[in-house]
C-alpha positions in Angstrom: -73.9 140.7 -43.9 -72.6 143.9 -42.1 -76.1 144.8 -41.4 -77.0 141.6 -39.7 -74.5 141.9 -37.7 -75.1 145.2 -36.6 -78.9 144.2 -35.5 -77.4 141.8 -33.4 -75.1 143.9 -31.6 -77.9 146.1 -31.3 -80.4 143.5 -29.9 -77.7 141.9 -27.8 -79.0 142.9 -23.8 -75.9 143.3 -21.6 -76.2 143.2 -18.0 -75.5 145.6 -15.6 -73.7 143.2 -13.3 -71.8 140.2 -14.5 -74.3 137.0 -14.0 -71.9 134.6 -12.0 -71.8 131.0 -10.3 -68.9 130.1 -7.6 -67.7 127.4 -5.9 -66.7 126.5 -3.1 -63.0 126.1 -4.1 -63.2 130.0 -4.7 -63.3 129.0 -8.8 -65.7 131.3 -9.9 -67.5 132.8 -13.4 -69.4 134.8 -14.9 -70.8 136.5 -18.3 -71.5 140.5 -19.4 -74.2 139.5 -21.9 -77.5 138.2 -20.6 -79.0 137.0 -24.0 -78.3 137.5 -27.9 -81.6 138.0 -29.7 -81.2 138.1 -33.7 -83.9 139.5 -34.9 -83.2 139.2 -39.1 -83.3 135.7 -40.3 -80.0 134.1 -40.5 -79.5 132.2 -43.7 -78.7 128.6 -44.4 -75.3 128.2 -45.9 -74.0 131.7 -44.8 -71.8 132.5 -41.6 -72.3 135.6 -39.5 -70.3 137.2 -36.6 -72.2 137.6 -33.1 -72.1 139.9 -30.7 -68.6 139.1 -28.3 -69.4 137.4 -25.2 -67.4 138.7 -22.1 -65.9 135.9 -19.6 -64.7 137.3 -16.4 -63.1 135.0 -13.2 -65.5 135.6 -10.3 -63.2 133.4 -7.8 -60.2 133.5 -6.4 -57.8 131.5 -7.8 -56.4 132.1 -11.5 -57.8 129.0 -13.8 -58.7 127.8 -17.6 -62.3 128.7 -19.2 -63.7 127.5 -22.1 -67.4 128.7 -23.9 -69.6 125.8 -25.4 -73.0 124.8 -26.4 -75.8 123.7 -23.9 -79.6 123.2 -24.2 -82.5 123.5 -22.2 -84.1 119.9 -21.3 -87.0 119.1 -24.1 -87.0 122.8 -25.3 -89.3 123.2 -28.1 -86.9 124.9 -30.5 -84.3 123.6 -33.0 -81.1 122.5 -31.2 -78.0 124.2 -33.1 -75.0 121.7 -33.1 -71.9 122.9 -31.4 -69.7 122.4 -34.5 -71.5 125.2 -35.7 -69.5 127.4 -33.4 -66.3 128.8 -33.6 -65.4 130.9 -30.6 -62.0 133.0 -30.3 -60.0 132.1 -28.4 -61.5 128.5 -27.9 -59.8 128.2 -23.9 -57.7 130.7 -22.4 -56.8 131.4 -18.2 -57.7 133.8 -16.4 -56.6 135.8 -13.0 -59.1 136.7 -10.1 -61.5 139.4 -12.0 -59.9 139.6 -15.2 -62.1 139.7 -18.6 -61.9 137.7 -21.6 -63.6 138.5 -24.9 -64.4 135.7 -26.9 -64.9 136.6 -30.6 -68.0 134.3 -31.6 -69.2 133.2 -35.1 -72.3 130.4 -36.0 -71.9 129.0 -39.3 -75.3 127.5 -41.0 -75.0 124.4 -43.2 -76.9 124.8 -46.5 -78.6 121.7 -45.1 -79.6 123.1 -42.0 -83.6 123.0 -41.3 -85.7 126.0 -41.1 -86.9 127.2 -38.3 -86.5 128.9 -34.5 -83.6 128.2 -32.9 -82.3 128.4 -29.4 -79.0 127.2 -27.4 -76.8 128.7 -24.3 -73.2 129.8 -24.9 -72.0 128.4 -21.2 -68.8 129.9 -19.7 -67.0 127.4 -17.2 -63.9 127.0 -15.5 -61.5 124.1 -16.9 -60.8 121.2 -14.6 -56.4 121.7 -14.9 -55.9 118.3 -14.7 -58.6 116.1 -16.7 -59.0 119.1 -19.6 -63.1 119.0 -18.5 -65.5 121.5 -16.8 -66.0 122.0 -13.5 -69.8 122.0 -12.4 -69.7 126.0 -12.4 -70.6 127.9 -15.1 -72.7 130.7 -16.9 -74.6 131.2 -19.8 -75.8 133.5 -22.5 -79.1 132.8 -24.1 -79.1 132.8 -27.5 -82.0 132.5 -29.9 -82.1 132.9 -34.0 -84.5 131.9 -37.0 -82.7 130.1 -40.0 -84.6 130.5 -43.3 -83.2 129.1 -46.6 -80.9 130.7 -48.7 -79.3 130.8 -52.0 -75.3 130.3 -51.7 -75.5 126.2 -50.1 -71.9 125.6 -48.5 -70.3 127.7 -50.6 -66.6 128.0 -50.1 -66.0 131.2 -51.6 -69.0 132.8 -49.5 -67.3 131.3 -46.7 -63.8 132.8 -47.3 -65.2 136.0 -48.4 -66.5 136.5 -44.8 -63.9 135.5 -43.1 -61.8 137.8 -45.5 -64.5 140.2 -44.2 -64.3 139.7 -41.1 -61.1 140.0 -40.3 -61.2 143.8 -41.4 -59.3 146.3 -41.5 -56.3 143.8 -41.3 -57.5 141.8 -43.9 -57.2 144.9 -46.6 -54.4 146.3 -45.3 -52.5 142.7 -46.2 -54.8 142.8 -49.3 -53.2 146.1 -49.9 -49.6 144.8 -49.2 -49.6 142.1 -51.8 -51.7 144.4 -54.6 -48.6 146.8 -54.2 -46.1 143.8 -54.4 -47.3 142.7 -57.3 -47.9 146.0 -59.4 -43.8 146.6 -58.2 -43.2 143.5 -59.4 -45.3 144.3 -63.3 -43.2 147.6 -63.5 -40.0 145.5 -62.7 -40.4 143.0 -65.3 -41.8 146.1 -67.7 -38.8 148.4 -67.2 -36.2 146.3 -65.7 -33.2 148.4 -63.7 -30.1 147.4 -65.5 -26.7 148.5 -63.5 -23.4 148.2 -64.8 -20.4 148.2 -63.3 -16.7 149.2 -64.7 -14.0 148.0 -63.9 -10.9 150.7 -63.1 -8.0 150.1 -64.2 
């Protein structure tokens, strides 16, 4: 799974210059990544951690964002569903040029369909009042090939790559509770006994 991974950090292409849309309320955004190309097929019923996207406030005023799903109109590849996704954090404000790094993961059902797929992660402002998107917004291309695999919806793949990912924290807690618990053997093994006299 690491290696996946690491081809699609490689084949993620970052721009040089943040691609942006503003409005004419001075609420602005834009993205660092152009497009995520993952070259190794991704496997049904497996999860895998994508390269971060980068959401930066190209306006001037400090507002919400948010990063979702979108689709070209009658695009001839499969459409990945948006409860796929899990981005990190899911909505979060930002000032005039500051950056947000949204952690982003794609989950494939064991019942997901072969084949090419292809969807934009859009960055847009969030409208303050009604909890919706304003008609600005950015987007990072993504496009991936899903080919069958062995584990179906497994729970225990599933935890074991979130375990995974969450590294080196993950261990070091791992660690923590391993130590407890051999404490806790010895304890029970050779107890500590203390006695106390009384003076007279």
């Amino acid at each position: 799974m690491a290696f996946r991974i690491l081809l699609a950090l490689i084949t993620a292409s970052l721009a040089l210059l943040p691609m942006s849309a503003d409005a004419q309320e001075g609420v602005g955004v834009g993205v660092n990544v152009g497009s995520i190309e993952v070259d190794e097929p991704l496997l049904s019923g497996d999860s895998y951690r994508l390269p971060p996207v980068g959401v930066v406030n190209t306006g001037h005023v400090t507002a919400d964002y948010s990063l979702h799903v979108t689709y070209r109109e009658a695009q001839p590849e499969l459409r990945p569903p948006e409860d796929w996704f899990d981005f990190d954090p899911d909505r979060f404000p930002l000032e005039p040029d500051q950056v947000q790094s949204v952690q982003v993961r794609v989950s494939i059902p064991g019942s997901a369909e072969p084949g090419a797929y292809f969807a934009f992660l859009e960055a847009s402002p969030i409208s303050e009042g009604e909890g919706v998107t304003v008609g600005v917004a950015a987007a990072v291309k993504l496009s991936f090939t899903v080919e069958p695999g062995g584990g179906g919806d497994n729970p225990v793949v599933a935890a074991w790559n979130r375990f995974d990912d969450d590294a080196p924290v993950s261990y070091a807690v791992a660690g923590a509770i391993a130590a407890l618990l051999v404490l806790y053997l010895l304890w029970r093994r050779f107890p500590i006994r203390i006695r106390f006299e009384r003076r007279r």
